[in-house]
C-alpha positions in Angstrom: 87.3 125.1 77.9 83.7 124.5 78.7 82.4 121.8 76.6 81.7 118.8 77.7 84.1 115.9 76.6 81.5 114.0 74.1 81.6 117.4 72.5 85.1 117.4 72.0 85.3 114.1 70.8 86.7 115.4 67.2 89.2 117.5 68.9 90.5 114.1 70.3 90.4 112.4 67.1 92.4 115.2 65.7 94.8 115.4 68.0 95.0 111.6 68.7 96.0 111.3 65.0 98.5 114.2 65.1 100.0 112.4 68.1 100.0 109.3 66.5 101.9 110.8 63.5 104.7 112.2 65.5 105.5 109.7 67.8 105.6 106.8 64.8 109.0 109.1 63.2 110.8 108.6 66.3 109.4 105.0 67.9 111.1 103.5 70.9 114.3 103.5 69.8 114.9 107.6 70.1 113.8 110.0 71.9 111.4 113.0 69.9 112.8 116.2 70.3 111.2 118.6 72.8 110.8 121.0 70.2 108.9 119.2 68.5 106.3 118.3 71.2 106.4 122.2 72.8 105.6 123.6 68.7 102.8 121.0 68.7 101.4 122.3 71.9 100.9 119.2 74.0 103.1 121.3 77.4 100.1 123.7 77.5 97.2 121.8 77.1 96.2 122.0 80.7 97.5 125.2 81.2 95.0 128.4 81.5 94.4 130.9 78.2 95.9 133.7 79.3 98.8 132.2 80.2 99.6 131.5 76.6 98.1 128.0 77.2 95.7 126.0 76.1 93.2 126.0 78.7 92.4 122.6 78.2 91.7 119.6 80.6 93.5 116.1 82.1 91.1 114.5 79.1 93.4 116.2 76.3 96.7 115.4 78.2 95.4 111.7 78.2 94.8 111.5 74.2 98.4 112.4 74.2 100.0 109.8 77.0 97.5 107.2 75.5 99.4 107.8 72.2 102.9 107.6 74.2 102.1 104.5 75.4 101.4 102.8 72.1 104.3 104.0 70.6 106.5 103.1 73.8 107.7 106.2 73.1 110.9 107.7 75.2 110.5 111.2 76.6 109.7 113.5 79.7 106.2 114.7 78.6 104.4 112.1 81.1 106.2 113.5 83.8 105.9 117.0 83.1 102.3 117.0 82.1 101.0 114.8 84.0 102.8 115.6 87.5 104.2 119.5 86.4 101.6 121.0 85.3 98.7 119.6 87.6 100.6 120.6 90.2 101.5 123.8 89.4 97.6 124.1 88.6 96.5 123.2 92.0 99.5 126.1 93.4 98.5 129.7 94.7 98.9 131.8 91.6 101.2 134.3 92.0 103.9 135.8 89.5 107.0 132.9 89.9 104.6 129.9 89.4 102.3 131.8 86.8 106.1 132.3 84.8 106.6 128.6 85.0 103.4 127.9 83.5 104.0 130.3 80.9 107.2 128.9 80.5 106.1 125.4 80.3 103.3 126.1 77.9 105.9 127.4 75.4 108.2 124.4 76.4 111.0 126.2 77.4 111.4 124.1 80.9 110.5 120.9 82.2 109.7 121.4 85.6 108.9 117.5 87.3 106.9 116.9 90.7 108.7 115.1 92.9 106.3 112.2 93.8 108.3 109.0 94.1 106.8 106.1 91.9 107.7 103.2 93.8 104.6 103.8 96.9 101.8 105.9 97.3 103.4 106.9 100.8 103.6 110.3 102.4 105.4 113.5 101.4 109.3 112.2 102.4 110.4 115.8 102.6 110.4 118.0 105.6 110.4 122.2 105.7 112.0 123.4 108.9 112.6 127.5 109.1 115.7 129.0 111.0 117.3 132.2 112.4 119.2 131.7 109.4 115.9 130.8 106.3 114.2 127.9 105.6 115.7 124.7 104.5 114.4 121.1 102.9 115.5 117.9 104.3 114.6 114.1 102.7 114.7 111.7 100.0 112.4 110.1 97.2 113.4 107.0 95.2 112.1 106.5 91.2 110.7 109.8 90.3 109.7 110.0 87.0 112.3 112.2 84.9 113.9 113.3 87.2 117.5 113.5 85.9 116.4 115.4 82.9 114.1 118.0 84.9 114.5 121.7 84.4 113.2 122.7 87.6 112.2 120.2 90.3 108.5 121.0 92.9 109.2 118.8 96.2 106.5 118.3 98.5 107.2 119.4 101.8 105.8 119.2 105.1 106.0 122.1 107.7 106.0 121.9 111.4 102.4 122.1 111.8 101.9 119.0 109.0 101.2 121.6 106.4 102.2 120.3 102.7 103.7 122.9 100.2 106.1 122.9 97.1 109.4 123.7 97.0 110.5 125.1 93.9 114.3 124.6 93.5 117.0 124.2 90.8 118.2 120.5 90.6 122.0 122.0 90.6 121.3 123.6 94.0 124.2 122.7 96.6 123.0 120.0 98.5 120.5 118.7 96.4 121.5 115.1 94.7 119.7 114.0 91.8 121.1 110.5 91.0 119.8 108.2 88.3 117.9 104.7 88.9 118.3 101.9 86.4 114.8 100.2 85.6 113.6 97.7 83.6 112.2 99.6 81.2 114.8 101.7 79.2 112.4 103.9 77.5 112.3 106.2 80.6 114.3 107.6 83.0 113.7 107.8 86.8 115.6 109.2 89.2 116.8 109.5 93.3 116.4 112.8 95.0 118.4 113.2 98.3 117.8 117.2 99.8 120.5 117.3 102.7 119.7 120.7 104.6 119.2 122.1 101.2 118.8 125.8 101.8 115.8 127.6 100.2 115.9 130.7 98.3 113.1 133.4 99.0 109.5 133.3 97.3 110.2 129.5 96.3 107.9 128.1 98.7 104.7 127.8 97.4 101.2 127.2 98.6 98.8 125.0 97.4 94.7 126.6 96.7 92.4 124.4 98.8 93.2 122.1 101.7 96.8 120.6 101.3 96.4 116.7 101.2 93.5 117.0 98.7 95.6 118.3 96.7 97.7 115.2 97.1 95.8 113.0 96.4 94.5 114.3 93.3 98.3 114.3 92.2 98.5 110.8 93.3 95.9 109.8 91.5 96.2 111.9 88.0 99.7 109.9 88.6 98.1 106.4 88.8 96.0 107.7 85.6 98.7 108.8 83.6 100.0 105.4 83.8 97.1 103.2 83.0 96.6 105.3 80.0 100.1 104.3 78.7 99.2 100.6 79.5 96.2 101.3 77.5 97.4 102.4 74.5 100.9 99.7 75.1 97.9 97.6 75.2 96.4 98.2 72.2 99.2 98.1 70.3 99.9 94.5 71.3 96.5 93.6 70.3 97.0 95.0 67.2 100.4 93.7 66.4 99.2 90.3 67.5 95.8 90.1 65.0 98.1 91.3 61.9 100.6 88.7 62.7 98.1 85.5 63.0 96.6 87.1 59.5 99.7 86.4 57.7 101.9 83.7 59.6 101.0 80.0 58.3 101.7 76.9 59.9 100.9 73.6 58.3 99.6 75.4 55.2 96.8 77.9 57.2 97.1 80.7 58.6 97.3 80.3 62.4 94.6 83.0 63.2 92.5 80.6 62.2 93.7 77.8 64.8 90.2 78.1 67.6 92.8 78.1 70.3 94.9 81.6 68.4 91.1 82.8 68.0 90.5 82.1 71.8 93.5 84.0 72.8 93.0 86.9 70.8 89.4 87.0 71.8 90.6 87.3 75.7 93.4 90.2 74.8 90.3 92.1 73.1 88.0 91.7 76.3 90.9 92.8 78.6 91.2 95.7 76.2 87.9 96.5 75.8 87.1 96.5 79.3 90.3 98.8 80.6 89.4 101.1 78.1 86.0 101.7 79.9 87.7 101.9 83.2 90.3 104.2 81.5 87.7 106.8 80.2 85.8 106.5 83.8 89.1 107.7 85.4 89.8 110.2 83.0 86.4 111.8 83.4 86.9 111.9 87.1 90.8 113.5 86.8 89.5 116.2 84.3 85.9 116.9 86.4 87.5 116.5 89.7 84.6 114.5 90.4 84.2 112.6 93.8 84.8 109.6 93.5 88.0 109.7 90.7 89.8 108.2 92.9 88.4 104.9 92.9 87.8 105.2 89.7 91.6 106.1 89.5 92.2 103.0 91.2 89.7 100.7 89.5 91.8 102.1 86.1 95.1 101.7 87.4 94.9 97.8 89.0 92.9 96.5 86.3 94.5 98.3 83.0 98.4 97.7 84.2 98.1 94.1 85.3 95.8 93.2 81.5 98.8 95.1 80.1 101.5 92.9 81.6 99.0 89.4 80.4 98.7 91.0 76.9 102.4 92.1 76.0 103.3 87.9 77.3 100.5 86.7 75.1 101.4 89.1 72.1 105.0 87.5 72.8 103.5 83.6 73.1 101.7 84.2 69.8 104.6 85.0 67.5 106.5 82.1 68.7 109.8 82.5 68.0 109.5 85.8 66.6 108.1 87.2 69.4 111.2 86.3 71.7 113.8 87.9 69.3 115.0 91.6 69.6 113.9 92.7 66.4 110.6 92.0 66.8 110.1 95.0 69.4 107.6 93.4 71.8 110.1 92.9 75.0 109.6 96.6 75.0 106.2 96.3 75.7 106.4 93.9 78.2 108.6 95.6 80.3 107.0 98.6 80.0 103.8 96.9 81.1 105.9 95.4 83.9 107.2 98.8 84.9 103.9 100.2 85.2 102.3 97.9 87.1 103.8 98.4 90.0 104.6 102.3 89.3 102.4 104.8 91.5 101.0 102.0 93.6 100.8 98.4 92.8 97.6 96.4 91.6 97.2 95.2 95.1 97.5 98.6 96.8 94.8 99.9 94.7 92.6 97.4 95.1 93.0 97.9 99.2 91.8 101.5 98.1 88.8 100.1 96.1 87.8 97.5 99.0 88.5 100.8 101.7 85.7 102.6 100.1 83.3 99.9 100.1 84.2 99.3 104.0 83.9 102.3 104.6 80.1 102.5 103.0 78.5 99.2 104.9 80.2 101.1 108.8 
């Protein structure tokens, strides 16, 4: 796919509104089938024509987790697409990794990258080879999906510091997947403990390119991912909020029309506005590799997760009582925002990043 995203802006509406669709039959309350997503294509969006993919970019995949976040919608497509697939993408082809793409495209597995969500640390597993083969040793706490993976990629370092991906079965003996209660309970995360796991031959793979690059790229299409859910979480709230002061009266007017409901709703727009910008930067960067996506990952990330967390509370604040009760939804929202503000690096992590750059420029 070689046009350039303005280009394919009505291929994004399109498949915006398909997504949109979908997710709105099953809402936060159920999960939508994985059927469903694989038949509408969203596993294969990033993954290469010929192998039965889309041959799309990170900017399609975003439409999609933009949508997820809006709906708060439940699932493993964040974690497969966004961590799965790009790094399976960044892996030396070769004919066991190009079957897993293949297989993922058509959504017959649900292979998860084992990047742990609550730093943006180093790799926390170790390849050591024996007389007797080659065999993973480590932990990572709150990865993404990880209870309900099909096949699990760890990051492993070798001897020399090398990174590479371990491609293993999550029932393999000695590997412990063990799920992590969160706050949010629209997705799952899980612990992986590897004790002296044993690995079987032609499931250590290489990545194309120099190692922690491709790191950091995951790390950062992972701090992407997420400020396109509070984006779209975001926008919902906004929405929500500017229906309900439309129709809710107090005193005999509508309270929309109180300057200090106007004032408040005015701020939520800015804060949207103004992530959505940093958003779009970021995404640019992820899909065009560019060289400086990751501070725009980072710029997108600190600014879009903590406006989510100030939105969902004043969406709450303005319908009153409503707003505190269960029915009304929006303590979904929040602690989804909540979640992701602190997932994949927190606000103040990725502004160190930000301010590193800019140190880094005046030396």
């Amino acid at each position: 796919m070689t046009a350039s995203l303005t280009d394919l802006s009505e291929f994004h509406d399109e498949l915006r509104a398909v997504a949109r669709d979908l997710l709105a039959r099953s809402g936060h309350e159920t999960e939508l089938e994985w059927r469903t997503i694989a038949g509408s294509g969203w596993p294969g969006l990033e993954v290469a024509g010929e192998l039965d993919g889309a041959g799309g970019t990170f900017a399609e995949t975003a439409v999609v987790l933009r949508e997820i976040g809006r709906a708060a919608a439940r699932g493993r497509y964040p974690a497969v697409a966004a961590l799965g697939v790009g790094a399976l993408n960044l892996l030396e082809p070769g004919p066991d990794r190009d079957r897993l793409l293949r297989d993922t495209a058509a959504g017959a597995t649900a292979p998860v990258f084992a990047l742990g969500g609550d730093a943006m640390g180093e790799t926390q597993f170790h390849l050591e080879y024996t007389s007797d083969g080659a065999i993973v040793q480590g932990a990572a706490a709150f990865v993404l999906d990880a209870p309900g993976a099909h096949r699990l990629l760890l990051p492993a370092l070798e001897h020399d510091g090398t990174v590479v991906v371990v491609d293993l079965d999550p029932r393999t003996s000695g590997l412990v997947v063990t799920g992590q209660p969160v706050v949010d309970a629209t997705r799952s995360f899980g612990s992986l403990l590897a004790d002296e796991v044993r690995i079987p031959s032609g499931s250590v793979w290489r990545f194309q390119g120099e190692p922690q690059r491709a790191l950091r790229q995951l790390r950062d299409r992972a701090a992407v991912a997420v400020a396109c859910d509070s984006l779209g979480l975001s926008e919902a709230m906004l929405d929500a909020t500017v229906a309900y002061v439309g129709v809710r009266e107090q005193f005999g007017r509508k309270i929309g029309s109180f300057q200090a409901v106007k004032h408040a709703c005015a701020d939520m727009l800015v804060q949207v506005t103004v992530a959505r910008r940093l958003v779009d930067a970021a995404v640019r960067g992820i899909a065009g590799r560019d060289a400086d996506a990751s501070v725009a990952a980072s710029m997108a990330k600190s600014y879009a997760c903590t406006g989510a967390v100030e939105i969902a509370g004043k969406a709450m604040q303005l319908h009153g009582g409503m707003g505190y009760t269960w029915e009304s939804g929006i303590h979904v929202y929040l602690k989804r925002a909540t979640l992701n503000r602190s997932l994949f690096g927190s606000p103040a992590l990725h502004r160190a990043r930000v301010a590193e750059r800019y140190r880094a420029g005046t030396g």
